[in-house]
C-alpha positions as CSV (number, residue, x, y, z in Angstrom):
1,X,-5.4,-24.5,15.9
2,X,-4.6,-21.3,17.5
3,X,-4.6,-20.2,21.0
4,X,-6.7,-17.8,22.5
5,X,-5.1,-14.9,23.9
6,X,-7.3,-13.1,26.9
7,X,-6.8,-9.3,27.8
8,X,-5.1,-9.6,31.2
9,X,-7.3,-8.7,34.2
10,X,-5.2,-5.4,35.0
11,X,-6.2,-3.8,31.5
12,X,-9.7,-4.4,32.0
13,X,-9.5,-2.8,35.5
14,X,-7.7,0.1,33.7
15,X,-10.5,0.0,31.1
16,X,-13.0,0.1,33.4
17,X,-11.5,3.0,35.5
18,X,-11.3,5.0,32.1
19,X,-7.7,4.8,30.9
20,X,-7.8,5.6,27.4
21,X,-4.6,3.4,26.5
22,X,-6.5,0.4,28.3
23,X,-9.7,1.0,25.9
24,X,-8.0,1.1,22.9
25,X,-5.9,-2.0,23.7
26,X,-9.2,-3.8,24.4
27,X,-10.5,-2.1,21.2
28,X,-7.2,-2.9,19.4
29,X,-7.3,-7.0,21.0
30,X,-11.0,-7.1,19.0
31,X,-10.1,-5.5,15.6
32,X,-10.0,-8.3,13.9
33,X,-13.4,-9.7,14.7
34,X,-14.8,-6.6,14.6
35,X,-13.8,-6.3,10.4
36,X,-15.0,-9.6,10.4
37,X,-18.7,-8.6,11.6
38,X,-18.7,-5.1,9.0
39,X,-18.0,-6.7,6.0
40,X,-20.1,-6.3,3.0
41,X,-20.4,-7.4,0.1
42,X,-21.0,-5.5,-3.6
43,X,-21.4,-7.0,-7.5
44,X,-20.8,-5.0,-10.0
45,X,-22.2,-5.0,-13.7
46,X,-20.8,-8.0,-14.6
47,X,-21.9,-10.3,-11.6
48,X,-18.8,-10.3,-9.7
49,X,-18.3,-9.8,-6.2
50,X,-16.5,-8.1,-3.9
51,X,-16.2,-7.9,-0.4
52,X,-15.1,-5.0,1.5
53,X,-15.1,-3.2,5.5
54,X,-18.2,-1.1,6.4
55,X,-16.1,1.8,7.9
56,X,-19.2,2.9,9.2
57,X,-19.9,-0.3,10.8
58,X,-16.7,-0.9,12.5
59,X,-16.8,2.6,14.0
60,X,-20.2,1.7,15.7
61,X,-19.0,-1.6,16.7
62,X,-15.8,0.2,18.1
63,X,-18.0,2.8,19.8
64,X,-20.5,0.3,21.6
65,X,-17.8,-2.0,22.5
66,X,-16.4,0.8,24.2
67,X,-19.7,2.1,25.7
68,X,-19.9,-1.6,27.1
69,X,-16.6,-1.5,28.6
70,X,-17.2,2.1,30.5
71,X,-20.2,-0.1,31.8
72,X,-19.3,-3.1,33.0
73,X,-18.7,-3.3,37.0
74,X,-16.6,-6.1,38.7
75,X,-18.4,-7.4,41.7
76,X,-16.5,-7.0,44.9
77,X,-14.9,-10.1,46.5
């Protein structure tokens, strides 16, 4: 079983404050699911299968989870 790594708190504040290297470390930390949720799949003539990334759709993902970020506020202490 592997362990979950979290983004420390520091890059989010960065994130949140619009630090380009902060987003695309958040972006980069959810790549992986992010392929995950824009595969597709295609069969060709034969019947066979074949999976492969919506660029599209991990573009959009990338773009809203950004969007998200660029929204999200931390409630003062």
């Amino acid at each position: 079983m592997s362990e979950r790594v979290l983004i420390a708190y520091s890059v989010i504040k960065c994130a949140i404050s619009e630090d380009d290297e902060a987003l695309l470390h958040i972006v980069h930390h959810y790549a992986r699911y992010i392929a995950k949720l824009s595969m597709r799949n295609s069969q060709n003539m034969n019947g066979y299968v074949s999976y492969h990334a919506d660029e599209i759709m991990m573009r959009q993902l990338e773009t809203h989870l950004m969007a998200g970020i660029l929204k999200f506020r931390i409630p003062p202490h």
